[in-house]
N, C-alpha and C positions, 0 to 999 in steps of 0.2 A: 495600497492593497498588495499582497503580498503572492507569490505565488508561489505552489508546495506541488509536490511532485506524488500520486500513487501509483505505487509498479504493481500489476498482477501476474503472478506468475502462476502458472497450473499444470500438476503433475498427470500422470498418463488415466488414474481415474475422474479428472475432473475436477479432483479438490484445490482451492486456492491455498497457497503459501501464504499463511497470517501473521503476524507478530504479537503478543500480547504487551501494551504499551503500561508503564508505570506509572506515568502521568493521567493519561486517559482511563486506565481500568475498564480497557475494552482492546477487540482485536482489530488492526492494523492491517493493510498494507504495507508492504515496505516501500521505504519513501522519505520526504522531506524535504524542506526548503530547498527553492532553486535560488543561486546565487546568482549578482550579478552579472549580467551580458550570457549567460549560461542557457543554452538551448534545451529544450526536455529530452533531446534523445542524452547528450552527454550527463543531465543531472539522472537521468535511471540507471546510465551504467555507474555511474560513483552513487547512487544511492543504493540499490541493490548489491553492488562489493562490499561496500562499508558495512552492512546491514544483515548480510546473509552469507557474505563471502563467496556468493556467484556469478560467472562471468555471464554476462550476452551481451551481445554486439547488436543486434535488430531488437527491434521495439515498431511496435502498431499503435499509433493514439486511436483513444476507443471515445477519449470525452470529455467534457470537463462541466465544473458546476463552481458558481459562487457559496461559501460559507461562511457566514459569522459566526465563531464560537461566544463561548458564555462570557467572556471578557469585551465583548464588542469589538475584536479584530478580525477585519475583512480576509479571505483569499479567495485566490484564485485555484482551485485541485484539477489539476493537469491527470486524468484516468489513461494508463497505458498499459498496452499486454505488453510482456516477453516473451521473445520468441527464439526458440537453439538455444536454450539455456546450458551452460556449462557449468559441472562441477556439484557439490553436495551441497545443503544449506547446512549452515554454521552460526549461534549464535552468536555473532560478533560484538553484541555491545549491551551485557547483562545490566550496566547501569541503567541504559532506558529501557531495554524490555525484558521481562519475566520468563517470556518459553516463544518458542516458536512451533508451529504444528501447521499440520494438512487440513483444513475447515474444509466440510460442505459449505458453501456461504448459501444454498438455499435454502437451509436453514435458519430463521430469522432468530430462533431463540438463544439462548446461552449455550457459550462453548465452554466445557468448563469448568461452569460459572461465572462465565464474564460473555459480555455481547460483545456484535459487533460495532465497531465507532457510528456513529449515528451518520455522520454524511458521506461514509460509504452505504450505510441502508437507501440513505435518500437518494443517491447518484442511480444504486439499482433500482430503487422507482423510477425513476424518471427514464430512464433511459432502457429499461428492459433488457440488461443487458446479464451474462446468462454465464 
């Protein structure tokens, strides 16, 4: 089992910083695989850099949920806010993702035209989290 990392971050109205993924055809978190021996606070700050080009130092774990995607591999999604975030966001890595934008994520429907990743819908069922 594998375990991946989502960073939430959210600007002064509420909205979450999404990613539109290339692979998935849906929006994102910023995030991704934790490495080896690699704790979730250190894999948000190098995934949020690499991803968005934003500094933060503090991070809050909010949650986590098991998923099997449609291939039948297991993980583990590590849910965490950012917090003091530093710096502008910055499309950093156009090969995997298409745009980045401000989501309502109360919004369940298409951003768009494209939803949101299905087990971040599911993490917000379960967990109510806002």
């Amino acid at each position: 089992m594998k375990n991946v990392l989502a960073v939430r971050v959210r600007n002064h109205e509420g909205r979450c910083l999404m990613m539109l993924s290339r692979k998935l055809q849906a929006w994102t978190l910023p995030g991704g695989k934790m490495e080896q021996g690699e704790t979730w606070e250190r894999a948000a700050t190098r995934e949020l850099l690499e991803e968005t080009g934003l500094i933060c130092k503090r991070f809050r774990q909010v949650g986590w949920m098991d998923y099997t995607n449609d291939e039948g591999q297991q993980y583990v999604v590590h849910f965490v806010d950012a917090l003091h975030v530093m710096g502008v966001p910055d499309l950093q890595e156009p090969d995997t993702h298409m745009a980045m934008a401000w989501l309502d994520i109360a919004d369940q429907g298409l951003h768009r035209g494209y939803p949101l990743f299905k087990n971040f819908n599911i993490f917000m069922e379960q967990q109510r989290v806002a």
